[in-house]
VEXGU-328625 format. One line per 8 residues: their letters; for each residue x, y, z of N, C-alpha, C, O. Coordinates in steps of 0.001 Angstrom, whole numbers. Layout:
<rs>
A> X:Y:Z:X:Y:Z:X:Y:Z:X:Y:Z  ...
</rs>
This chain:
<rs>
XXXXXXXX> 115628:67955:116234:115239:69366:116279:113959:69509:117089:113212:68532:117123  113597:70689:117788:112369:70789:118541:111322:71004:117730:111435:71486:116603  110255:70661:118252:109425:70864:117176:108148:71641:118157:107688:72778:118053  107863:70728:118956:106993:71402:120237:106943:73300:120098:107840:73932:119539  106024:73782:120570:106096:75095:121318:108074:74883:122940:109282:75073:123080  106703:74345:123643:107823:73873:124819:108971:73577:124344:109808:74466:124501  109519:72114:123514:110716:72100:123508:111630:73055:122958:112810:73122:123301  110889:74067:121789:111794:75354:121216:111987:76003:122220:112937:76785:122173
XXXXXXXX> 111191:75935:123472:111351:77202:124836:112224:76439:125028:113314:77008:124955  112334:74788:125372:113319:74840:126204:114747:74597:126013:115640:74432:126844  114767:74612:124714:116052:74671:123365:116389:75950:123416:117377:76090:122696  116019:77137:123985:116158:78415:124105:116957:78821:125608:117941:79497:125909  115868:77946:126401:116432:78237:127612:117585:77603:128005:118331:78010:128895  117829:76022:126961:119135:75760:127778:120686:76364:126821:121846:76184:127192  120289:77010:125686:121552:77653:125038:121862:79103:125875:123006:79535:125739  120719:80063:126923:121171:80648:127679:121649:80159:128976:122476:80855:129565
XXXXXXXX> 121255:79077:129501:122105:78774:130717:123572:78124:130242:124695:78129:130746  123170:77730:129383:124809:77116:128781:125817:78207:128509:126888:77794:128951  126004:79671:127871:126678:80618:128325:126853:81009:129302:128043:81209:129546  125704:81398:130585:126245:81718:131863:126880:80283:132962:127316:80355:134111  126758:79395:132311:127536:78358:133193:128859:78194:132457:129615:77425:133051  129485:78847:131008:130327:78849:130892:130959:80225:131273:132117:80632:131174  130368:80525:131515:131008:82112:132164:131371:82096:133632:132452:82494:134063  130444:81634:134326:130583:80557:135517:132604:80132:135829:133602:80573:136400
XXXXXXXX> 132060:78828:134837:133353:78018:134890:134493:78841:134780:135155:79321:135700  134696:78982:133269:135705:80381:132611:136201:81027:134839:137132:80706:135578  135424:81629:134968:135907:82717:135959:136213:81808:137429:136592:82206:138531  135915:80582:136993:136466:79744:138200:137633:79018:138225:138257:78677:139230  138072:78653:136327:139395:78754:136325:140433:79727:136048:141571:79291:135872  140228:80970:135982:140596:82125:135857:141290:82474:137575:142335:83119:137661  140633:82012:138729:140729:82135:140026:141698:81215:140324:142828:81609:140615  141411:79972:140293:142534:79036:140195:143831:78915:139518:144875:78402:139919
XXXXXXXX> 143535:79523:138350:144942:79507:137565:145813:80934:138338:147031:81112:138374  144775:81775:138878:145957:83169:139691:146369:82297:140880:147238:82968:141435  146214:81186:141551:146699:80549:142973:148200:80179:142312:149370:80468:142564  147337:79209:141120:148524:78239:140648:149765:78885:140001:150799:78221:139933  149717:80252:139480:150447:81013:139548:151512:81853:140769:152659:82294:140707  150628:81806:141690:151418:82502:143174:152003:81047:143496:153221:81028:143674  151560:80243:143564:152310:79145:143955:153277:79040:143361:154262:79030:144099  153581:78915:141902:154732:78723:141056:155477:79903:140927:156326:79814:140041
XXXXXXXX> 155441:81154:141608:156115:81884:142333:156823:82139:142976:157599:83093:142921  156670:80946:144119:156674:80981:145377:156509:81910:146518:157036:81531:147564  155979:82880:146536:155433:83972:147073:154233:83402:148288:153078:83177:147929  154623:83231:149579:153342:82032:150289:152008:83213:150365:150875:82800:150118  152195:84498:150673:151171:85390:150854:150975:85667:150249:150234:86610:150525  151130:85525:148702:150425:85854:147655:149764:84515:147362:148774:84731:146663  149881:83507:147559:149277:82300:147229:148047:81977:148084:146973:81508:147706  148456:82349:149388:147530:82082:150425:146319:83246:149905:145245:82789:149515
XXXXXXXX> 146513:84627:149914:145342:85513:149182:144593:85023:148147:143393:85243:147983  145414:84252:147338:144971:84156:145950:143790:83001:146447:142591:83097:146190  144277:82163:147032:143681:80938:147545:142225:81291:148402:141200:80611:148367  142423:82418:149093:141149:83135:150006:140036:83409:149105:138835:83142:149121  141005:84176:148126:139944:85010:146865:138788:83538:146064:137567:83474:145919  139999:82487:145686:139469:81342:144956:138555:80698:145427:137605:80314:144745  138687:80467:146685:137684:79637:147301:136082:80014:147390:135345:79028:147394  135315:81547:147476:134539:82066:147344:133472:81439:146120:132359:80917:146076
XXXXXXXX> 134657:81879:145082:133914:81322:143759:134326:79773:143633:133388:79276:143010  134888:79166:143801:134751:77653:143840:133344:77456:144520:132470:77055:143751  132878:77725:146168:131773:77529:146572:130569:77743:145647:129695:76882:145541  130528:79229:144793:129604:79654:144022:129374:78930:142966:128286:78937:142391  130609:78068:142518:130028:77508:141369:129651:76074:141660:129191:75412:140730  129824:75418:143085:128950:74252:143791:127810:74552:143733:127083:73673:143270  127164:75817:144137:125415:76098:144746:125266:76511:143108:124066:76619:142859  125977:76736:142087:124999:77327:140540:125102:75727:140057:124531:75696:138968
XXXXXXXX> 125598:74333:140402:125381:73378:140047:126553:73695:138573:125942:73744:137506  127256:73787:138524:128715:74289:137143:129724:73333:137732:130342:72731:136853  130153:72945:139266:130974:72343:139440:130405:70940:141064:129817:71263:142097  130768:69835:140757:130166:69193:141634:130802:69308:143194:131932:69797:143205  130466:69078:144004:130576:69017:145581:131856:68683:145655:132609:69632:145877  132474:67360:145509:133655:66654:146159:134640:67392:145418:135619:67885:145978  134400:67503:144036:135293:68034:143168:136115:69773:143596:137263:70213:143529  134778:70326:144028:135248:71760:144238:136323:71187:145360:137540:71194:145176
XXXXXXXX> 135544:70594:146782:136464:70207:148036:137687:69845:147469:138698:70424:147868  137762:69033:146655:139256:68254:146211:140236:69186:145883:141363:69112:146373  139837:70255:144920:140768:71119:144549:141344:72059:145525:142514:72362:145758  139976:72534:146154:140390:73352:147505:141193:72808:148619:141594:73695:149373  141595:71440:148990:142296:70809:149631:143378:70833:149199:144310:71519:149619  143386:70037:148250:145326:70163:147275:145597:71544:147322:146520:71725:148117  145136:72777:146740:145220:74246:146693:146108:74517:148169:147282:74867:148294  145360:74297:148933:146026:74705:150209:147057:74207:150929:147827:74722:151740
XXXXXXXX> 146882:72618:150294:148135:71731:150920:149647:72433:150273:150660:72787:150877  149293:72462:148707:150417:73170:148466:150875:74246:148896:152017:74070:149321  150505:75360:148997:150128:76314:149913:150846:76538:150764:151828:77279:150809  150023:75391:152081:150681:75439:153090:152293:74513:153074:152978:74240:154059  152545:74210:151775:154005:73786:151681:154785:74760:151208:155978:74530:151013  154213:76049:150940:155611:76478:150295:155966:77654:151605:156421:78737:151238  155777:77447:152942:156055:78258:153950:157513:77198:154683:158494:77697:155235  157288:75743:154491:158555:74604:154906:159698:75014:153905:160770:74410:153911
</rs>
């Protein structure tokens, strides 16, 4: 338990960043799950939009530090590969 002045601040401050980085996340798989939906559709221009829309907030949640670098890239790669498979 904190006992400090400081550590109660900072036992404070990290139970509010811990909601907005789950609010963060939450709305980054919320974006992804509408791709993975147009994809399992098969609808390519609705997938490809969905995929435009997703990528925005994938970036956003690289620079708020919620999702790491390679990881966002990784998903955004597969995302599109599929993607660009359901036009073959």
């Amino acid at each position: 338990m904190a006992n400090t002045p400081q550590s109660k601040k900072r036992a404070r401050q990290s139970e509010r960043r811990q909601d907005v980085n789950k609010a963060r996340r939450s709305r980054i798989r919320t974006f992804l799950r509408k791709v993975e939906e147009a994809i399992a559709s098969g609808n390519q221009e609705s997938a490809a939009a969905a995929l435009r829309a997703a990528q925005p907030e994938l970036a956003r949640g690289v620079t708020k530090g919620v999702v790491h670098k390679n990881t966002a890239a990784r998903k955004m790669s597969r995302l599109a590969a599929r993607v660009k498979a359901l036009t073959a």
